[in-house]
Backbone bond lengths (Angstrom), bond angles and torsions (degrees), N, CA, C in turn:
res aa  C-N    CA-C-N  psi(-1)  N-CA   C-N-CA  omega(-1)  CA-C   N-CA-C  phi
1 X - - - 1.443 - - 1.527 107.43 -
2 X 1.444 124.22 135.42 1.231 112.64 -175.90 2.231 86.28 -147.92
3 X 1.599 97.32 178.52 1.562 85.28 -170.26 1.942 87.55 -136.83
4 X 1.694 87.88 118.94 1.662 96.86 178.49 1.314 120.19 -77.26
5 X 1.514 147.17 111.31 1.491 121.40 -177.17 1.403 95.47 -81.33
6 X 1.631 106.17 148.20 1.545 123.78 161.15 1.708 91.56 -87.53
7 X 1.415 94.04 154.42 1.480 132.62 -167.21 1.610 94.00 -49.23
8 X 1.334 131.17 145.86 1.447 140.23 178.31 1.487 104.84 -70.43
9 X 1.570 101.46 126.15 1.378 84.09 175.60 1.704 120.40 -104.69
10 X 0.899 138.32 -124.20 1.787 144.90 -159.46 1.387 116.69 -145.94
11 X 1.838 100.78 104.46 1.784 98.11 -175.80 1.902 94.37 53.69
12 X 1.519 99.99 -143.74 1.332 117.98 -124.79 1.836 85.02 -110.22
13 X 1.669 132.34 51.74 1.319 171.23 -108.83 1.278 123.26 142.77
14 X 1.937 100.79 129.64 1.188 126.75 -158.51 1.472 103.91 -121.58
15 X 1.142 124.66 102.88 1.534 125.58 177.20 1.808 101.09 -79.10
16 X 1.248 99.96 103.20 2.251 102.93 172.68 1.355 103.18 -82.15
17 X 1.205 130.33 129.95 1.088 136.93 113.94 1.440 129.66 -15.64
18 X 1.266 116.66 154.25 1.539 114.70 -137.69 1.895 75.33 -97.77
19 X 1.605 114.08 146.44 1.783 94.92 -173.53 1.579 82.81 -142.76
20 X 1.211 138.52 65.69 1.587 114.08 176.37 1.350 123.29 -63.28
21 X 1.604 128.67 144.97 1.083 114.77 153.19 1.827 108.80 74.59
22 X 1.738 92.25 12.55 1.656 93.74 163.99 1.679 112.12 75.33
23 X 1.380 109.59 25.44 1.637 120.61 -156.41 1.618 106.88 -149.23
24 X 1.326 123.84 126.67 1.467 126.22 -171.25 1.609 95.26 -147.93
25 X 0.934 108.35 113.50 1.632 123.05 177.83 1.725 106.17 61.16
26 X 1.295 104.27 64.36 1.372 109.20 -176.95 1.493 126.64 59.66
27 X 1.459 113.48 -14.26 1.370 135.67 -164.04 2.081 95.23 -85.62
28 X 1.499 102.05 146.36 1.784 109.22 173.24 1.906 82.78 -82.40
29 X 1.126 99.30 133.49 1.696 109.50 155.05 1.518 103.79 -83.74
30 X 1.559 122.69 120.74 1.585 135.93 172.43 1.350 101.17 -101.38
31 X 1.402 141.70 -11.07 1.583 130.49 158.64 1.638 107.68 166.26
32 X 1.118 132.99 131.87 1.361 159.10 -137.62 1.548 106.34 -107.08
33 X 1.199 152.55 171.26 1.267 164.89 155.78 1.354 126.62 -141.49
34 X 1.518 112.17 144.71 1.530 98.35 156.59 1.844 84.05 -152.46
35 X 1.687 103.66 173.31 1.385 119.47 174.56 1.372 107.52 -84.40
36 X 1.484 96.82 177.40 1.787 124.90 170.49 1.778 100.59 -159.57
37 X 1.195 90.98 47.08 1.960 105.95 -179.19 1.813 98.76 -57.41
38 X 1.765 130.08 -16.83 1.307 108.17 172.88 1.529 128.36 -68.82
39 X 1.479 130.04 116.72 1.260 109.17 158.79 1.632 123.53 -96.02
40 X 1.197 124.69 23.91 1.371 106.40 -167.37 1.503 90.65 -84.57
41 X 1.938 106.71 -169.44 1.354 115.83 -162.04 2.175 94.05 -69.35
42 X 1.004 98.34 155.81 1.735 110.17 166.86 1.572 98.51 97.39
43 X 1.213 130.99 -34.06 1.390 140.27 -123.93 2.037 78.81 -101.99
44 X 0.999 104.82 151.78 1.814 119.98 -153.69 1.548 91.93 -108.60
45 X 1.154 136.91 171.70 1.260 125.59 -174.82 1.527 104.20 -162.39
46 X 1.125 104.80 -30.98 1.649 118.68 177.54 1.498 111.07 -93.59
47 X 0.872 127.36 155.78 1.823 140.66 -170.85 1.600 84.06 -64.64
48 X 1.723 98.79 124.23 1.621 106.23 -179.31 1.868 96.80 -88.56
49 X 1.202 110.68 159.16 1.633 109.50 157.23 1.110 141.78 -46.17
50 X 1.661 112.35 -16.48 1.289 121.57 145.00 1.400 124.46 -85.31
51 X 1.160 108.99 33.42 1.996 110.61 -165.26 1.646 70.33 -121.42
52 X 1.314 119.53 -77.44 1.260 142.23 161.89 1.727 112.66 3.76
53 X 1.523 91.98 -62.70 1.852 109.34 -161.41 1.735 98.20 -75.64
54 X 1.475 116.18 -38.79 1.165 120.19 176.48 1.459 120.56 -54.50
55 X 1.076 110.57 -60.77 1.533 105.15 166.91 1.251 126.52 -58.51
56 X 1.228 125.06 -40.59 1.363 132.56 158.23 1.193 122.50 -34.46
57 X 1.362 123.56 -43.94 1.458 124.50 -143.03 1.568 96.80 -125.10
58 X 0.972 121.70 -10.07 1.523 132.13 -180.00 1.558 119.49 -67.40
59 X 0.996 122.50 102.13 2.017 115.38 -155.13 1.539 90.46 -101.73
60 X 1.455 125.04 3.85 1.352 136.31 -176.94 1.986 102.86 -90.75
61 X 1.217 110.90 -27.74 1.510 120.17 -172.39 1.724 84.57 -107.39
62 X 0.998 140.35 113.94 1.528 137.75 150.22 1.880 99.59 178.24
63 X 1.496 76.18 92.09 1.837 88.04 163.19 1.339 98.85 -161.28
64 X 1.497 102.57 173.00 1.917 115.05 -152.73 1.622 74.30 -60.98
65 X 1.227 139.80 -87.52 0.731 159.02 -96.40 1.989 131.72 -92.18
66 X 1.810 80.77 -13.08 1.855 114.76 171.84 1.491 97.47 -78.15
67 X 1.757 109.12 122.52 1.531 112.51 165.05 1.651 105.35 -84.63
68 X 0.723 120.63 -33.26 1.735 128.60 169.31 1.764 117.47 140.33
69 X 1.042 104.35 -141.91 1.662 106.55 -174.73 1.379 107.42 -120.02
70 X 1.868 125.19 123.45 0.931 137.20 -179.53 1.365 110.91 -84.06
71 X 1.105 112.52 119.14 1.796 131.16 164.06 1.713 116.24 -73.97
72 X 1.618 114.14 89.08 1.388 95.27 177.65 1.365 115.79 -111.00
73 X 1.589 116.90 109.95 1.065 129.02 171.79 1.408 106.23 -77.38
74 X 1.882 97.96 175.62 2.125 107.02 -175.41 1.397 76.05 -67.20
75 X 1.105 144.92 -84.90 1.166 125.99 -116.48 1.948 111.02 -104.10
76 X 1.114 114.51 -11.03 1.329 132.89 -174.37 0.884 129.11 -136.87
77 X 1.844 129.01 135.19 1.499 119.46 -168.52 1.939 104.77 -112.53
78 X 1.408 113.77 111.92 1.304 94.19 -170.52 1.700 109.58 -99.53
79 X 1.224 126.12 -153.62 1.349 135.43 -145.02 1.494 99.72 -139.62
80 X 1.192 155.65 93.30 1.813 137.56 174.69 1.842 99.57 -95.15
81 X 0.928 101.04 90.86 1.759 95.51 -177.17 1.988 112.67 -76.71
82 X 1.279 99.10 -170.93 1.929 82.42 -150.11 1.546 84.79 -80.87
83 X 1.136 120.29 -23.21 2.120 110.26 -173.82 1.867 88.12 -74.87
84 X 0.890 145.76 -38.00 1.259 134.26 177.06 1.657 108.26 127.39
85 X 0.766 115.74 -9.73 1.633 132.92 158.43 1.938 107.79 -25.09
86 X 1.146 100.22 137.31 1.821 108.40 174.72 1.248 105.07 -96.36
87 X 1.587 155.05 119.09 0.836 128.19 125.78 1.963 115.68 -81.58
88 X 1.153 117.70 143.14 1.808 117.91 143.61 1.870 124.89 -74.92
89 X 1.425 102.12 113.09 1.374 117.28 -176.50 1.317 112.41 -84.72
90 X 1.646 126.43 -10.15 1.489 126.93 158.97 1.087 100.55 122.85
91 X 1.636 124.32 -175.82 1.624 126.95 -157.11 1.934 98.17 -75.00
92 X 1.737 97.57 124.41 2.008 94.50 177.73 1.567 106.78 -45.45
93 X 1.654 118.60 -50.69 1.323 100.28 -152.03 1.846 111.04 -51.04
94 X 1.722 112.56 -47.07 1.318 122.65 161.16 1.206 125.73 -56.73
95 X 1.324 152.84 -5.66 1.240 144.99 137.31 1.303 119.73 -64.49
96 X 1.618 120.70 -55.80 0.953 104.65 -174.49 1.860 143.11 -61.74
97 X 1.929 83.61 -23.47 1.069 106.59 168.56 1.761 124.93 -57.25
98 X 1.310 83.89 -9.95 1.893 80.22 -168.74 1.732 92.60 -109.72
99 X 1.160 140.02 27.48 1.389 155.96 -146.52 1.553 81.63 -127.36
């Protein structure tokens, strides 16, 4: 298991990497990430509906085997599952720590 970053994207934009068929450098993708490191006022923190719609709508992510796309906010680690569903996985600094 190793973890590929896709290319940085711009402000509040995600440049993907090309992933067909649930696969990015020959590798099965098992679940994806990106941040929401802003806390000032305006700044979104929870998986927006386009965090949401992306996974959803992505026919490039759909195999048994994708848990979905992790939302890691400062203070919270959430869940984007492939129907588009939120779960919260609990405070990041304590999750990640146990990673």
């Amino acid at each position: 298991m190793r973890v590929i970053r896709w290319p940085r994207g711009q402000g509040n934009a995600i440049e993907v990497a090309l992933h067909p068929g649930c696969r990015i450098e020959g590798l099965e993708i098992i679940a994806s990430f990106h941040t929401h490191p802003n806390t000032g006022p305006g700044h979104l923190q929870e998986p927006s509906e386009t965090d949401r719609r992306a996974v959803r709508q992505d026919p490039a992510l759909k195999s048994a085997n994708y848990a979905g796309e992790l939302v890691i906010s400062a203070r919270l680690l959430y869940l984007v599952s492939p129907d588009g569903s939120v779960s919260e996985l609990g405070e990041t600094e304590q999750m990640l720590a146990q990673a």
